[in-house]
VMD Tcl script that draws the C-alpha trace (Angstrom):
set ca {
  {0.00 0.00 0.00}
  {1.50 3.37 -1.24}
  {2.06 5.73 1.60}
  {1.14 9.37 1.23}
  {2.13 12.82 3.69}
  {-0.82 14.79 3.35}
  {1.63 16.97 5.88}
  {-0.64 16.07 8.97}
  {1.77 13.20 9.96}
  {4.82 15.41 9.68}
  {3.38 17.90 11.83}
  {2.16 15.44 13.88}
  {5.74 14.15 14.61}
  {7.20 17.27 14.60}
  {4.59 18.11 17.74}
  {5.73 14.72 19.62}
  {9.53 15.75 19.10}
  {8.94 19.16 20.58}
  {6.62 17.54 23.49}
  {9.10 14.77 23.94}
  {12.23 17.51 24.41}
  {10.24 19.55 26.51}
  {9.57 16.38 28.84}
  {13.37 15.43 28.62}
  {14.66 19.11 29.75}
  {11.84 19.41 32.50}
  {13.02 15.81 33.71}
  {16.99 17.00 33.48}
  {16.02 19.72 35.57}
  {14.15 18.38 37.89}
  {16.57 15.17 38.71}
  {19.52 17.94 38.64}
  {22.37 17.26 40.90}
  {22.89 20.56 43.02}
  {26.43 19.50 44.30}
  {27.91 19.21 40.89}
  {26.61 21.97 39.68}
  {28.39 24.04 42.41}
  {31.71 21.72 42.00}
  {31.76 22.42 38.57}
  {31.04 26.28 39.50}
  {33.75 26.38 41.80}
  {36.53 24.55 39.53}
  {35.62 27.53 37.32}
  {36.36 30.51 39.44}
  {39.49 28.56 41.09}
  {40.66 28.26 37.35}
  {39.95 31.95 36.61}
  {41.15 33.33 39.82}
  {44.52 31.48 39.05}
  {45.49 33.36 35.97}
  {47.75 35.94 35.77}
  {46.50 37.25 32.47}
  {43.94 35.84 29.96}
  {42.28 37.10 26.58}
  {39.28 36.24 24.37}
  {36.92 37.28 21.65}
  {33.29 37.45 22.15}
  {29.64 38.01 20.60}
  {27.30 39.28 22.61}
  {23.31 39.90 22.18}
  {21.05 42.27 25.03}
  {17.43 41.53 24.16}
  {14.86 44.39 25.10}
  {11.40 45.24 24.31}
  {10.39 47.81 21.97}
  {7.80 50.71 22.40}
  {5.49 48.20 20.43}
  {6.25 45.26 22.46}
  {8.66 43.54 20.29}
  {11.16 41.63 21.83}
  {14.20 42.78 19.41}
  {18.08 41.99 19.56}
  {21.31 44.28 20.08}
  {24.13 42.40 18.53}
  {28.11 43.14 19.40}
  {31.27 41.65 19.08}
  {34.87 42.51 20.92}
  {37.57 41.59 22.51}
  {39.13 41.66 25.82}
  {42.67 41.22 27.55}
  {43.68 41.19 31.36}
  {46.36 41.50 33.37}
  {45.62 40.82 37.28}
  {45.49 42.25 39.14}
  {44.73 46.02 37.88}
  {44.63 46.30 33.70}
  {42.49 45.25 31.20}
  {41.53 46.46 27.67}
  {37.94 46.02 26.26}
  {36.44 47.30 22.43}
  {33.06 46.29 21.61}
  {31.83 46.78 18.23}
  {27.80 46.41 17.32}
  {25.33 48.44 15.81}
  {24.51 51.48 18.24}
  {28.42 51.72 20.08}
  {31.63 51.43 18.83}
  {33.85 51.62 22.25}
  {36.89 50.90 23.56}
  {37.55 50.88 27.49}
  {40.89 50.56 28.62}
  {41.78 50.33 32.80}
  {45.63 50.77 33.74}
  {45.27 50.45 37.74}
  {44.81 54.19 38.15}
  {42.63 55.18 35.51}
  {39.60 54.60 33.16}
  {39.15 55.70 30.01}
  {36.50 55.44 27.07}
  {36.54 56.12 24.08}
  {33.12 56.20 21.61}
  {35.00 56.07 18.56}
  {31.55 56.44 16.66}
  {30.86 59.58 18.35}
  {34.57 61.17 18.44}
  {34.27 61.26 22.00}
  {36.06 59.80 25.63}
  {35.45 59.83 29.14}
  {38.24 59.55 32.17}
  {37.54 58.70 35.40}
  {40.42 57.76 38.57}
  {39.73 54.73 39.88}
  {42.41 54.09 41.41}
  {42.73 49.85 42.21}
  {42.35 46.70 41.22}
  {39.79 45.11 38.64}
  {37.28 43.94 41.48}
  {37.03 48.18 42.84}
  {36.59 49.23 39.30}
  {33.47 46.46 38.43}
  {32.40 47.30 41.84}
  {32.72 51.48 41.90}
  {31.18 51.96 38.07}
  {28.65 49.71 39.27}
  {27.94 51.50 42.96}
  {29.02 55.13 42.08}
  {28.39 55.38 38.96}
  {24.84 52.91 38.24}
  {27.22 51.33 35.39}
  {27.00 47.75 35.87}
  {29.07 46.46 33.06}
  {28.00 42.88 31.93}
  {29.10 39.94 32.67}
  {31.75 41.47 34.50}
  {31.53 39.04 37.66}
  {33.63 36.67 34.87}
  {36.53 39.32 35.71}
  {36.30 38.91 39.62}
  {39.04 37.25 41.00}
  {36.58 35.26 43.09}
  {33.87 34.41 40.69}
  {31.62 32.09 42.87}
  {32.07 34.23 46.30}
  {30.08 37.39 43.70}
  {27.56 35.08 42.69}
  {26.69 31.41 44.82}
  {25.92 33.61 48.34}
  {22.86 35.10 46.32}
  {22.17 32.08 44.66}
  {18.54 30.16 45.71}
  {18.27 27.45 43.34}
  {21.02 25.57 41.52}
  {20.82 22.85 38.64}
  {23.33 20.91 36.79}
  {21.61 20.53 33.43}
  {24.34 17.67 31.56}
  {26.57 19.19 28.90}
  {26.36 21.07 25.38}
  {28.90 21.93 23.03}
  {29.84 25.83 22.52}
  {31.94 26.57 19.29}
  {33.13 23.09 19.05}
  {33.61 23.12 22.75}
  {31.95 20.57 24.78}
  {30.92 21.98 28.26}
  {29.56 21.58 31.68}
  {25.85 23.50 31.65}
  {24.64 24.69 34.85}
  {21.68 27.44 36.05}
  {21.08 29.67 38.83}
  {18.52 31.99 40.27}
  {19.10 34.97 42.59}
  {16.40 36.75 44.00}
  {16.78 39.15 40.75}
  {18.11 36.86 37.89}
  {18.28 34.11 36.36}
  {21.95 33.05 35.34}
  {23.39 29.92 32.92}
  {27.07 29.63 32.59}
  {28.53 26.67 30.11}
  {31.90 25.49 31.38}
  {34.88 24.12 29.16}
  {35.18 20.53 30.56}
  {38.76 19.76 30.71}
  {42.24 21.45 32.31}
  {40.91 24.88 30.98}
  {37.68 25.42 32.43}
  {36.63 28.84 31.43}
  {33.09 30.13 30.60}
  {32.28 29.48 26.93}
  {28.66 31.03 27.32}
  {27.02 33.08 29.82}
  {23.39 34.04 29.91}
  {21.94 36.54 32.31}
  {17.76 36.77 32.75}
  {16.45 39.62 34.26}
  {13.06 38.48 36.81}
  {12.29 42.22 38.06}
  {12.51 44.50 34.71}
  {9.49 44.40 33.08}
  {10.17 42.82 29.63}
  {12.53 40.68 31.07}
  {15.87 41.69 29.29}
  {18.65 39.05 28.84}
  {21.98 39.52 28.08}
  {23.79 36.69 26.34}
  {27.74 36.38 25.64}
  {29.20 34.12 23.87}
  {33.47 33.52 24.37}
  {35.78 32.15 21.33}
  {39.57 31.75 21.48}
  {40.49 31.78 24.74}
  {43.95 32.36 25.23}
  {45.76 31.90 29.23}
  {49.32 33.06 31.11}
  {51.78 33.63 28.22}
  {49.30 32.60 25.20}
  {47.39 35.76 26.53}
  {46.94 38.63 23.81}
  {48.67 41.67 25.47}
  {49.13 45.01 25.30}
  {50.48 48.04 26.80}
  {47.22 49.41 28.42}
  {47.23 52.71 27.47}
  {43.89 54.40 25.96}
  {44.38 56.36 22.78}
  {41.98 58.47 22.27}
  {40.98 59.82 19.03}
  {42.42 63.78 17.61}
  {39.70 66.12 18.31}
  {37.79 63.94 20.19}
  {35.60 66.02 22.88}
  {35.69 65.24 26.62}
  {32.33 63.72 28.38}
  {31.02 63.73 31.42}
  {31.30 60.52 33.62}
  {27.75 60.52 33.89}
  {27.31 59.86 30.19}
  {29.36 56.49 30.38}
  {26.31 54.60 29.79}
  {25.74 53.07 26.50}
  {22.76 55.41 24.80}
  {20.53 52.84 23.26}
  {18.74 53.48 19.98}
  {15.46 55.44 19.96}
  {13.31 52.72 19.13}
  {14.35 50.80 21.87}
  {12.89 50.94 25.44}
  {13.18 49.14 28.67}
  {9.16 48.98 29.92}
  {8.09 50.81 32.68}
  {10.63 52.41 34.86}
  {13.58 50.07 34.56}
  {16.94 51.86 33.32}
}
mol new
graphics top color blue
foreach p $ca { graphics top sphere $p radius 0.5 }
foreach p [lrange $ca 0 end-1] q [lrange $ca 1 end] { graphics top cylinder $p $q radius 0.2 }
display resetview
């Protein structure tokens, strides 16, 4: 008897796929082994905290709402260099900024290259008092930037309420260690190079109080350690004519169609 797909049957089994992977992730989760998840945490920021100086490049996406109640994308890519315990150099590229950010112990400096114009602030310190100060003095939370800390899991596990160890996935070729937190505020997911180099290959952070729930997603490719580290001598250039801002306009300006709902910055 000839068989014919009148298309019912495919969508039919396409339905029992999705239903079936939705019943294998809710199971994962819920058998999820809380005490691996944290070990596997852990090995991370022990890994991180032990290197002198590290590089990588990145791609990064910040989804927000629009004034019509789109959920819409911001897509960047950069790169990034430290040196423990007080430099590192930052440039992100995307489609609304074009910075670079480079810290030299005693001072920050940014440069908007697509608006000819920088901002200097002393901070005098170490990387932890400069994540900590732009994000205490001057409401400039940079993202991701717990990754920097030179204790990753003492920033983030004491606000953590629920943990999960959800099995592996692969991240550019890279097959890692997937676990999930929630805080009383987000909701975080960190993949985790298995292996002698366990650095975060994927980070995901999931706002619970901002209405329209932004998320900020980064993604990290070549990752470089100790003396395969790309360097550099820390300095900021900043552009010839280039006009001085003030520190309050460090913030990223998003584009005019975009909005955060309700009162959230």
């Amino acid at each position: 008897m000839k068989y014919h797909d009148n298309g019912q049957v495919s969508a039919a089994l396409s339905t029992v796929a999705a239903i079936s992977l939705a019943g294998a992730l809710f199971t994962t989760s819920a058998s999820a082994d809380e005490e691996d998840a944290r070990r596997i945490f852990q090995s991370m920021s022990d890994y991180l905290g032990s290197q002198t100086a590290f590089s990588f490049d990145y791609d990064a996406s910040l989804d927000l709402v629009s004034k019509e109640g789109q959920t819409l994308s911001l897509a960047s890519s950069g790169e990034v260099s430290v040196a423990r315990p007080d430099k590192i150099m930052a440039a992100r590229t995307g489609g609304f900024a074009n910075v670079d950010m480079v810290f030299d112990g005693t001072t920050l400096t940014f440069v908007r290259n697509d608006a000819s114009a920088y901002v200097q602030v002393e901070i005098p310190g170490d990387i932890d008092n400069l994540v900590d100060t732009l994000r205490d003095e001057y409401g400039r939370p940079l993202p991701a930037a717990d990754l920097l800390m030179s204790n990753v899991s003492d920033e983030i596990l004491p606000l953590v309420e629920d943990v999960k160890d959800l099995g592996s996935g692969v991240i550019g070729g890279i097959e890692c260690d997937h676990v999930a937190f929630r805080t009383a505020d987000v909701d975080l997911q960190i993949w985790v190079a298995q292996g002698d180099s366990p650095h975060p290959c994927r980070y995901t952070i999931s706002s619970k109080d901002v209405p329209g729930s932004p998320q900020y997603t980064i993604v990290v490719s070549d990752w470089k350690a100790g003396a395969d580290a790309a360097g550099g001598d820390f300095k900021a250039v900043i552009p010839a004519g280039a006009t001085k801002m003030d520190p309050a306009d460090i913030a990223d300006k998003l584009p005019e169609n975009f909005t955060l709902l309700g009162d959230a910055k």
